[in-house]
C-alpha positions as CSV (number, residue, x, y, z in Angstrom):
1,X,0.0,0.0,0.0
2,X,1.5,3.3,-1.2
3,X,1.9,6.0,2.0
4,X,-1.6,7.6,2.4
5,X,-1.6,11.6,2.6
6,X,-4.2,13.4,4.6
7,X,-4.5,17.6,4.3
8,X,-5.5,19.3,8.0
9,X,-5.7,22.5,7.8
10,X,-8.7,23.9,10.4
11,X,-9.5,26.6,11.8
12,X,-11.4,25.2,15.3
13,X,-8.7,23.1,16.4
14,X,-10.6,20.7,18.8
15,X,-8.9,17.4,18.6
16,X,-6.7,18.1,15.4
17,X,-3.8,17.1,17.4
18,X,-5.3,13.7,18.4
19,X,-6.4,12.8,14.6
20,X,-3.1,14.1,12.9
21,X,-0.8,12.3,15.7
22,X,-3.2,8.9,15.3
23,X,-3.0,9.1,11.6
24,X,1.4,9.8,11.7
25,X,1.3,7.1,14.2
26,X,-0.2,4.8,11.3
27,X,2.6,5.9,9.1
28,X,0.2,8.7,7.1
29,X,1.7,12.2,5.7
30,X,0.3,15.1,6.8
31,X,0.2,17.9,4.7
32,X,-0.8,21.3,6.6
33,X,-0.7,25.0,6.5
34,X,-0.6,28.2,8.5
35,X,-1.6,28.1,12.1
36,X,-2.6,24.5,11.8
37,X,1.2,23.3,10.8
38,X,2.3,25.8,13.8
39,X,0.1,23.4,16.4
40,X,1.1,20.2,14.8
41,X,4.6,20.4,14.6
42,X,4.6,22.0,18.2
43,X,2.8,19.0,19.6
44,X,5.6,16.8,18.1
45,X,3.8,15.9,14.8
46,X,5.9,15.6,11.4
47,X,4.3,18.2,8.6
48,X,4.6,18.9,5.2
49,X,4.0,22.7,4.4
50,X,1.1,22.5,1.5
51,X,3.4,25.6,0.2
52,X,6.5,22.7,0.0
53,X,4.1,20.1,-1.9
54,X,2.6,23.2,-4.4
55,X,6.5,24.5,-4.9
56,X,4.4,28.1,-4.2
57,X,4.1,29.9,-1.6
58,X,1.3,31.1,1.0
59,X,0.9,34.7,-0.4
60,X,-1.9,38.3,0.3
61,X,-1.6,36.9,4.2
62,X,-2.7,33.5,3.9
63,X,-5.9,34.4,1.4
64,X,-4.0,31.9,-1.6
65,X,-2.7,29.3,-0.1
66,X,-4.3,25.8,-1.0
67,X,-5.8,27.1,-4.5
68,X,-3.4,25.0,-6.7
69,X,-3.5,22.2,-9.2
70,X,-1.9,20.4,-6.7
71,X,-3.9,20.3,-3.8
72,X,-6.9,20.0,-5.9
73,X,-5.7,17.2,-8.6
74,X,-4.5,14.9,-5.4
75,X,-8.5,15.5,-4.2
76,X,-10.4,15.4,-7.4
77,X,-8.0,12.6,-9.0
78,X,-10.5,9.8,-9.9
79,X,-8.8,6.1,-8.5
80,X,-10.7,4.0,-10.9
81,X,-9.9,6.4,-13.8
82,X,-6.3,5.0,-15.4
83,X,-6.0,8.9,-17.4
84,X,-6.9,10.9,-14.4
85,X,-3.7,8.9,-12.4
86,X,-1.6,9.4,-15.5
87,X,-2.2,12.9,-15.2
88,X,-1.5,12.9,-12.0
89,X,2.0,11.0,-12.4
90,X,2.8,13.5,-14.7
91,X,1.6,16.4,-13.4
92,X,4.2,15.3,-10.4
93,X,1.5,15.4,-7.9
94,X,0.5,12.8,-5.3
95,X,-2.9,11.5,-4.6
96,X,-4.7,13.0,-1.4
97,X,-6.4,10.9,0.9
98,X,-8.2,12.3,3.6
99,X,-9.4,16.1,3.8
100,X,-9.7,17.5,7.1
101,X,-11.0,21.5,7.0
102,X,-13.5,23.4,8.9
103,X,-14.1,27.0,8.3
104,X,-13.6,30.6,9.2
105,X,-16.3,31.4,11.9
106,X,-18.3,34.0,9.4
107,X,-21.3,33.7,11.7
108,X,-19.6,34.2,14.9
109,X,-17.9,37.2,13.3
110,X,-21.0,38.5,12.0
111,X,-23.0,38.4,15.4
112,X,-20.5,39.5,17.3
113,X,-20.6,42.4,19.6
114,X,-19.7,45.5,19.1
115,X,-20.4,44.4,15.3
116,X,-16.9,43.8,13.4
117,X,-16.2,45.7,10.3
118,X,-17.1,45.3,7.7
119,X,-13.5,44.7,6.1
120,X,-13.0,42.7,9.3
121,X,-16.3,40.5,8.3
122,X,-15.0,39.7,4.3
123,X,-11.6,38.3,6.0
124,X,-13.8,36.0,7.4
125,X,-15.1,34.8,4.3
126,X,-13.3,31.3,3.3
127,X,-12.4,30.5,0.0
128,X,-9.3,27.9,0.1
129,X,-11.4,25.5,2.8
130,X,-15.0,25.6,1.1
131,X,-13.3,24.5,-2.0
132,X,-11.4,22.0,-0.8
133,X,-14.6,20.4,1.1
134,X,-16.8,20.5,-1.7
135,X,-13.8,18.9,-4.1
136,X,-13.2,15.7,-1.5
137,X,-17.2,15.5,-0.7
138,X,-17.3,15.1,-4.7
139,X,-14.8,12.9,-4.7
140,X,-15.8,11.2,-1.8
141,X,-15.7,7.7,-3.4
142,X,-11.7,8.2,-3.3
143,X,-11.3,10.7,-0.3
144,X,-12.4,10.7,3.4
145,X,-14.0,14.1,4.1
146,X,-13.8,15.2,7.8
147,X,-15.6,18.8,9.0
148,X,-15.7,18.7,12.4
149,X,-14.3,17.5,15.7
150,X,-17.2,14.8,16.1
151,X,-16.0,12.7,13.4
152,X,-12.6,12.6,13.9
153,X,-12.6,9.2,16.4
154,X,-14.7,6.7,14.5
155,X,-12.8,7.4,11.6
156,X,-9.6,6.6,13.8
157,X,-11.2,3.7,14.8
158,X,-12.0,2.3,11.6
159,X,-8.3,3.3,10.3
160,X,-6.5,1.4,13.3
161,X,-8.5,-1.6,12.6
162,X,-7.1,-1.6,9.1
163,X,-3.8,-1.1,10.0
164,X,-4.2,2.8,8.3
165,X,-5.6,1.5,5.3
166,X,-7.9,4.4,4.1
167,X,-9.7,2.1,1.5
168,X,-11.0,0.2,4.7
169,X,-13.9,3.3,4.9
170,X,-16.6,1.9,3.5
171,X,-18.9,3.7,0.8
172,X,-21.6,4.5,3.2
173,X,-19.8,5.9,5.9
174,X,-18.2,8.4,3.3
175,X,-21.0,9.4,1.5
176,X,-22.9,10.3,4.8
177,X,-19.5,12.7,5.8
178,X,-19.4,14.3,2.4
179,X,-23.6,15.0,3.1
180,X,-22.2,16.6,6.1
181,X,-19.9,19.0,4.4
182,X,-22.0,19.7,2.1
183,X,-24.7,21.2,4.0
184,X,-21.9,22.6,6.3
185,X,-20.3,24.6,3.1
186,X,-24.3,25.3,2.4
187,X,-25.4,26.7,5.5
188,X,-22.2,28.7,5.5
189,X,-23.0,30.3,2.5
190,X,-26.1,31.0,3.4
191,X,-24.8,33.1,6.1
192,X,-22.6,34.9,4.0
193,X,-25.5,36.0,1.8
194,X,-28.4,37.1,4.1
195,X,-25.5,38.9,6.3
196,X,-24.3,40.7,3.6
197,X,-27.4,41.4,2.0
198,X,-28.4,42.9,6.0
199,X,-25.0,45.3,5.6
200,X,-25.4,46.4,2.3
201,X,-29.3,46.6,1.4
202,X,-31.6,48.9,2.7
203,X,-34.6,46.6,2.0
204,X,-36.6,45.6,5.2
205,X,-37.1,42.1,3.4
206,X,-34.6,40.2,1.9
207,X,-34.6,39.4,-1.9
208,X,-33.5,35.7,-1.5
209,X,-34.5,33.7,1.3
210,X,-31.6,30.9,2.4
211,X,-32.3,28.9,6.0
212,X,-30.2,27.2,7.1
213,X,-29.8,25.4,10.5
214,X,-27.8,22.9,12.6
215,X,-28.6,19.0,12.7
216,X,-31.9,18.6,13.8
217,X,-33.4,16.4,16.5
218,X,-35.7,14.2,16.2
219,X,-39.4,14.8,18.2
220,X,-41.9,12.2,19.8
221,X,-44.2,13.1,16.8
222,X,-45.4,16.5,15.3
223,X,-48.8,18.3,16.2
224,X,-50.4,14.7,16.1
225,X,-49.1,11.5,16.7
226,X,-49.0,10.4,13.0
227,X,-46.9,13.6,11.9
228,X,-42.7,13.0,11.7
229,X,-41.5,15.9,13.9
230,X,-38.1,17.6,14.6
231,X,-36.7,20.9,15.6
232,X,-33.9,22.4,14.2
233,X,-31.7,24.8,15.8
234,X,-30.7,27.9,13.2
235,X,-26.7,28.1,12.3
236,X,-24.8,30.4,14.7
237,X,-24.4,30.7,18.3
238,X,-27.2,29.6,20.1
239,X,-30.1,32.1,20.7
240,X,-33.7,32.0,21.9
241,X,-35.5,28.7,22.6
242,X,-31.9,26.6,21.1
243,X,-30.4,28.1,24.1
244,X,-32.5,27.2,26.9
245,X,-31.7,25.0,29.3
246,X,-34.0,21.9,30.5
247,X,-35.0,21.3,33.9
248,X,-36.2,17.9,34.4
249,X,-38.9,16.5,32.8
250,X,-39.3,14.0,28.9
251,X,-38.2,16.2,26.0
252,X,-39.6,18.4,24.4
253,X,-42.8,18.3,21.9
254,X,-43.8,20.3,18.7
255,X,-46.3,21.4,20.6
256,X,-44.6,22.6,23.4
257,X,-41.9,24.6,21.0
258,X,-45.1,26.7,19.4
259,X,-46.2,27.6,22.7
260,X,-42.7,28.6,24.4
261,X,-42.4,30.6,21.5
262,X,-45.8,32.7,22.0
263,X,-45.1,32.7,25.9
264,X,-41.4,34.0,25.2
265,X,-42.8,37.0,22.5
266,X,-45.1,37.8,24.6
267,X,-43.3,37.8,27.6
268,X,-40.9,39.8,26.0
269,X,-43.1,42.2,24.9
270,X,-44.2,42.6,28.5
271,X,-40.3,43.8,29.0
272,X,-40.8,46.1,26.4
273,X,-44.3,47.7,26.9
274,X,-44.0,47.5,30.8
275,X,-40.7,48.6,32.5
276,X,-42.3,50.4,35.4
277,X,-43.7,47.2,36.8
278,X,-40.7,44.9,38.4
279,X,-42.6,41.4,37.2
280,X,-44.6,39.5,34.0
281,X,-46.3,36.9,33.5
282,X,-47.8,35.2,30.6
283,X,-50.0,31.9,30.9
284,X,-50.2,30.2,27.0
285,X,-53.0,27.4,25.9
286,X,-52.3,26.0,22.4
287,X,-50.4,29.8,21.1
288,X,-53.0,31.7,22.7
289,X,-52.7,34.1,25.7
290,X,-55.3,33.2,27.8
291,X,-53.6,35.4,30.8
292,X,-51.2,38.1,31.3
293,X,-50.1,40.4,34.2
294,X,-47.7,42.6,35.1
295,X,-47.1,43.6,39.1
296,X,-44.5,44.6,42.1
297,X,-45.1,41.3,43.0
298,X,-44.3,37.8,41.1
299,X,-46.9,36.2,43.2
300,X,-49.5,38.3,42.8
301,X,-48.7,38.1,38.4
302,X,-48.9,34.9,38.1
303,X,-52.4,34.8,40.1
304,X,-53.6,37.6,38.4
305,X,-53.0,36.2,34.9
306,X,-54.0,32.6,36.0
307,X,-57.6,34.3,37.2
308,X,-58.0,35.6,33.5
309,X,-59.3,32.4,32.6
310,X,-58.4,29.5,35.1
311,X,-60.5,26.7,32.9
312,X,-58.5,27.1,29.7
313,X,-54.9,27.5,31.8
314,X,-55.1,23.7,32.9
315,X,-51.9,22.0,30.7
316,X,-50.7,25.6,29.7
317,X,-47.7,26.7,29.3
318,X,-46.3,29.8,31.4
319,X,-43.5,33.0,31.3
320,X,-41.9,35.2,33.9
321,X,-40.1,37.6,32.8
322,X,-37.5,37.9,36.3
323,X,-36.1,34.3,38.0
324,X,-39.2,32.6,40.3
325,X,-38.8,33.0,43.5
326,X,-40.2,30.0,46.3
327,X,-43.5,32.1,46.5
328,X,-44.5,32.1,43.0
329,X,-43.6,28.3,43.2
330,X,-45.6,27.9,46.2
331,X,-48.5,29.9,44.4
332,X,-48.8,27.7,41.8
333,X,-48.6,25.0,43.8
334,X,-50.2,21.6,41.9
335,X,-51.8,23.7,39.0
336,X,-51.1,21.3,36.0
337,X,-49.0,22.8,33.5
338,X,-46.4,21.7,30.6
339,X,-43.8,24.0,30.5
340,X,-42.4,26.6,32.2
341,X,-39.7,29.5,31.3
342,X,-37.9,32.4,32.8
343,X,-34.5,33.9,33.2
344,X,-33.9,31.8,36.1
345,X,-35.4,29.9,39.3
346,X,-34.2,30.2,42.5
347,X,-33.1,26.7,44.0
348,X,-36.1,26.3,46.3
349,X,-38.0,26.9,43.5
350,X,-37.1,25.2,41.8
351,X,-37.3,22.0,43.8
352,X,-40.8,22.9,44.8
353,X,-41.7,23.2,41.1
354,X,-40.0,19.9,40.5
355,X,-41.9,18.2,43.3
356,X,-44.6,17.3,40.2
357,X,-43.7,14.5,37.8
358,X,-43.3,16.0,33.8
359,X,-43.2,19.6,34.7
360,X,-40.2,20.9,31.9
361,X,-38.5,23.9,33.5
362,X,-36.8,26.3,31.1
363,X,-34.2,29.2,32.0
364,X,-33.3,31.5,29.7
365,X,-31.1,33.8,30.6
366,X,-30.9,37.0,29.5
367,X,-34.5,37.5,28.4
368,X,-34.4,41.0,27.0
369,X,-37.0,43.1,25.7
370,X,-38.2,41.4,22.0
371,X,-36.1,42.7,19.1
372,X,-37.2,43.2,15.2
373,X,-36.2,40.1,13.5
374,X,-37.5,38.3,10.0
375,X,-40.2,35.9,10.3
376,X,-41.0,33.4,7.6
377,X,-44.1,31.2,7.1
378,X,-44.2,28.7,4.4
379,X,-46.9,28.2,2.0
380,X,-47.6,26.4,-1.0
381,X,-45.3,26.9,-3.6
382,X,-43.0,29.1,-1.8
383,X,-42.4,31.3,1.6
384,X,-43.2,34.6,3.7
385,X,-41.4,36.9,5.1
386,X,-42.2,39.8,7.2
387,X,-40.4,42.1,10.2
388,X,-42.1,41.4,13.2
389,X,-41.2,42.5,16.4
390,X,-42.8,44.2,19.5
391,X,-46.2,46.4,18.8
392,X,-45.5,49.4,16.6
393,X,-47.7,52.0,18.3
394,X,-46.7,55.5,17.9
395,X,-48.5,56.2,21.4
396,X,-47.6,59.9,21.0
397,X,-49.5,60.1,17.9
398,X,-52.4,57.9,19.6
399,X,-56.2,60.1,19.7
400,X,-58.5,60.0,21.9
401,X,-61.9,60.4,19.8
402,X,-64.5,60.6,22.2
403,X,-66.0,63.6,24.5
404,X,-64.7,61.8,27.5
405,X,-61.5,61.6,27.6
406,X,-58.7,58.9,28.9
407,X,-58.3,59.0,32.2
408,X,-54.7,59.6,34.1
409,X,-52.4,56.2,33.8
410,X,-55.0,54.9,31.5
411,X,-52.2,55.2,28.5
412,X,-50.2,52.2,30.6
413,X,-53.1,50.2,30.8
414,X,-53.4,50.7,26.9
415,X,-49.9,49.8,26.0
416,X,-50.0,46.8,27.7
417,X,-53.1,45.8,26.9
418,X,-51.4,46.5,22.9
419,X,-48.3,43.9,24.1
420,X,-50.7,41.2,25.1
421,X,-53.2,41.8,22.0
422,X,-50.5,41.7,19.6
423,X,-49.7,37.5,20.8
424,X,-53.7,37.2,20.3
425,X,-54.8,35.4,17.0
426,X,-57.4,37.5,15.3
427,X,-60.3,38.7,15.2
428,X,-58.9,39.2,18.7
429,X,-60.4,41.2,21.6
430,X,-59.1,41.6,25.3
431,X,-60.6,43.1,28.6
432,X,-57.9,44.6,31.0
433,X,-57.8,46.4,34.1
434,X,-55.8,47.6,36.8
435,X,-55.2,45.7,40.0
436,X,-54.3,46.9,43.8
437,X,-50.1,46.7,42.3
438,X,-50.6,46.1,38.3
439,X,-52.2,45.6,35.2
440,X,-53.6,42.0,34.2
441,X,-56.2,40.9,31.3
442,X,-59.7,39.9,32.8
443,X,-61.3,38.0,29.5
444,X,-59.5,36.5,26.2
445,X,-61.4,36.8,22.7
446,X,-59.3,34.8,20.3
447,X,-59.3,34.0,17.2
448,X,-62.8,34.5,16.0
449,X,-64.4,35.5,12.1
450,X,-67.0,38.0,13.8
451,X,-65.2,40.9,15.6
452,X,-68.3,41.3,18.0
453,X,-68.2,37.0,19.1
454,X,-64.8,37.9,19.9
455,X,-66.2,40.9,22.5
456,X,-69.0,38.4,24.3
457,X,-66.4,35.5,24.5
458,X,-64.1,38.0,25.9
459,X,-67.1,39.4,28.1
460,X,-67.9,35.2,29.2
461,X,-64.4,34.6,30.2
462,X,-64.4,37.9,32.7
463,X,-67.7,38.0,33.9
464,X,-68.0,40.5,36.6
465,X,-65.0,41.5,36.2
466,X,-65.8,43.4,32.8
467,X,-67.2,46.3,34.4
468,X,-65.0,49.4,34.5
469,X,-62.5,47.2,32.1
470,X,-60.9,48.6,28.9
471,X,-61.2,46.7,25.8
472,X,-58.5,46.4,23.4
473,X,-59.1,45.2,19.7
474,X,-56.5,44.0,16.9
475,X,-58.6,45.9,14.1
476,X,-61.5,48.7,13.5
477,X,-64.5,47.8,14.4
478,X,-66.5,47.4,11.3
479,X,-70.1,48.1,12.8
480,X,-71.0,50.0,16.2
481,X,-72.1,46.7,17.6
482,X,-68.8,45.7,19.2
483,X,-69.1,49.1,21.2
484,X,-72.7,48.6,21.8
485,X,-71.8,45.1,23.2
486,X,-68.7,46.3,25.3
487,X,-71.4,48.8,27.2
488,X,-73.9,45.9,28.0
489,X,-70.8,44.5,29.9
490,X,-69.9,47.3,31.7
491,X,-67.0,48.4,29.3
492,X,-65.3,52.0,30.3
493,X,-62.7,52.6,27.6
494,X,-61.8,51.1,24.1
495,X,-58.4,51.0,22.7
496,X,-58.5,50.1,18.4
497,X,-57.0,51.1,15.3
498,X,-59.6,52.9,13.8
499,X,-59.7,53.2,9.9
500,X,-63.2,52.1,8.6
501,X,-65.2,53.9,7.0
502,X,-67.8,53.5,9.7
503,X,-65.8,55.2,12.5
504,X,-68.2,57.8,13.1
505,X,-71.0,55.4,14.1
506,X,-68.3,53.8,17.0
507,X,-67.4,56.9,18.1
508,X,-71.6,58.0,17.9
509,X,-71.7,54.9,19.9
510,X,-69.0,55.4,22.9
511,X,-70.1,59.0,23.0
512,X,-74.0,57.9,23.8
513,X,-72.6,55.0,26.1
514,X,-69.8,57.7,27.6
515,X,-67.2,55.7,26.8
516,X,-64.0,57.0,26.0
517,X,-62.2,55.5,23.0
518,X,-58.5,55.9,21.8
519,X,-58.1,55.5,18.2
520,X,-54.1,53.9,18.0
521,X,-53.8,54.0,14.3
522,X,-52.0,50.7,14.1
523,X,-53.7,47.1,13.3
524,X,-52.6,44.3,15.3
525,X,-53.5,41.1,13.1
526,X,-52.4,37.8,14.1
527,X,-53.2,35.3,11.6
């Protein structure tokens, strides 16, 4: 068996030192370069400079290095094919056996903080290591294609257990490594593209959609046990629900992602709308708020939002916005929910919250105020994107339409009322009110084709407590009979859009009912 030659050249070194040493130990050449030859030979390990094998050298600081016929014949040299190994011969190049590369951390660059330059963001764009992944994944009947740290010991396995023999790889294992790099090389430039296109168009929207994510992992089943389910964590560091950590309980479901990820927007839009009050809390049933709150005290949120609507909180899922303290824990006591997460829980809390078998605790820490981002929602035949982010009242340019007018600290009441609206699928309606310490909804109206059902199922859920509520809608009120209704149940002030052509008749309406009414001028559709 002729010598085998492997090329490592990598820019996370994580266990290069334990493959290239393994590999030299089983009498392989390593060819290197840069940084990569520095660590090797340092650690004791024979290297060939890839400048020594090209007869050129590494020139423009590193940026041309492995583009050569002689890097790239050894790869893309075809074993089976007598002219391609005559060419080779010729050529005076040597076949190339085993690729090791990983890439310039583009993505870490890019969301790195302060932001890096742009001229410090393009260094970070690899050309030499893409090309040489995609050459020995295309080759990959001929050459062993490794991209990252994971792989690096059942390949050394295999190879010991052949005496270094590369041939020993069987087909299958190489074809699933050179899947691997190619969606690694894919996702990478995926990031380059949306990144750049963020630094250097001025277009809310992109003009190219490219996702791309990290391996995904496998679900119990999707939103019904005969639906195949995973989740898939996007590319980059870690961030929002691929960053919390699990307390306890089985895994995860579909289900349970889509509601986290309504309890976390919404409890982030509590941070957003609602700094003056210490504490939030957010209580979701199948994406729907069916409670909110905000108070001094965490206690007194989380039974304040739980009272909204108590019957429909039973298997919810449920967001604080500050780390649960061993009160709040003891307040919710054996109330039966799924999933919980917050910044944090305090270990007594956490024990007591623990105490009930299947209870999935989740800490995200920080949990900041919600931030603009692109959301995308496919549909057949193709996607959509739009910039969502907290609600984008102009309160300053909010009107009050009526002849009685809001009342003082009402305009608090309103903007979070507008926070928890905004996580409401529509036609959506809410009832808030003050409490002794806060602000909490009183009655839910989701998700309804009739604007006024949405007002009495609202009304239904609050009961008594409707009187001397506001009531906050998504959308105009097409007809004055969702004002007429929110006076039979005691109703003191209305928070909407405005915009129809009929707003005369709901402002007639609150005016003969002396209500007040504050026209916001911004729709709040959920869909």
């Amino acid at each position: 068996m002729a010598q085998p030659r492997a090329l490592i050249s990598v820019w996370h070194k994580e266990g290069v030192e334990e493959l290239s040493k393994a590999l030299s130990d089983m009498n392989w050449q390593i060819l290197s370069t840069g940084g990569t030859a520095r660590k090797l030979r340092s650690a004791g390990i024979s290297v060939i400079d890839v400048s020594e094998a090209t007869g050129h050298p590494e020139v423009f600081d590193g940026r041309v290095k492995t583009l050569h016929p002689a890097v790239h014949g050894g790869i893309l040299a075809r074993r089976d094919r007598e002219d391609d190994m005559e060419t080779l011969q010729e050529l005076g190049y040597g076949p190339i056996d085993l690729v090791c590369v990983n890439l310039y951390p583009f993505a870490e660059t890019a969301a790195r903080v302060p932001p890096a330059t742009d001229s410090e963001l393009i260094e970070m764009i690899d050309i030499g290591g893409p090309t040489m992944v995609r050459s020995a994944a295309k080759n990959h009947k001929d050459v062993i294609v490794l991209t990252s740290p994971p792989q690096y010991e059942g390949i050394i396995e295999q190879l010991r257990s052949a005496d270094g023999d590369p041939s020993a790889i069987d087909l299958e294992t190489r074809a699933k490594l050179a899947l691997e790099s190619f969606q690694g090389t894919a996702a990478y430039d995926s990031a380059v593209s949306n990144e750049l296109e963020r630094r250097l168009s001025d277009a809310k929207n992109p003009s190219r959609i490219h996702i791309a994510s990290k391996r995904g992992t496998h679900l119990r089943y999707g939103e019904n046990p005969h639906q195949p389910a995973s989740f898939y964590p996007a590319e980059g560091e870690p961030e929002g629900l691929a960053s919390a950590i699990q307390h306890g309980g089985k895994p995860l479901s579909y289900n349970n992602y889509l509601d986290l990820d309504g309890a976390l927007r919404l409890a982030q839009n509590l941070i957003h709308a609602c700094p003056e009050h210490e504490h939030g809390c957010v209580v979701i049933k199948h994406t729907n708020p069916c409670g909110a709150a905000v108070d001094t005290s965490q206690s007194e949120a989380w039974t304040n939002a739980l009272s909204s609507d108590p019957e429909s909180a039973f298997g919810c899922v449920i967001a604080f916005t500050k780390e649960v303290q061993p009160e709040t824990a003891t307040a919710i006591g054996g109330h039966f929910f799924e999933c919980m997460i917050a910044p944090g829980y305090h270990p007594e809390a956490l024990e007591i919250l623990s105490s009930k078998k299947n209870r999935r605790m989740l800490t995200l820490s920080p949990m900041g105020p919600r931030a603009e981002n692109l959301s995308l929602r496919q549909v057949s035949g193709g996607w959509l994107a739009q910039v969502q982010g907290p609600p984008a009242v102009e309160w300053d340019n909010a009107e009050c339409v009526t002849e009685r007018q809001m009342e003082d600290g009402e305009l608090s009441l309103a903007r979070f009322g507008c926070a928890v609206l905004s996580e409401v699928k529509s036609n959506a309606i809410i009832l808030v009110s003050k409490t002794p310490t806060g602000l909490a909804t009183v009655g839910v109206g989701p998700g309804q084709t009739s604007r006024v059902e949405a007002v009495r199922i609202a009304s239904r859920r609050a009961g008594d407590r409707a009187k001397g509520s506001m009531m906050v809608s998504d959308a105009f009120f097409p007809f004055r009979d969702g004002i007429d209704s929110a006076n039979e149940i005691g109703v003191s002030s209305v928070v909407q859009p405005g915009g129809s052509v009929r707003d005369q008749e709901s402002i007639d309406a609150a005016n003969e009912h002396g209500i007040s009414m504050l026209f916001t001028g911004t729709r709040l559709f959920l869909h």
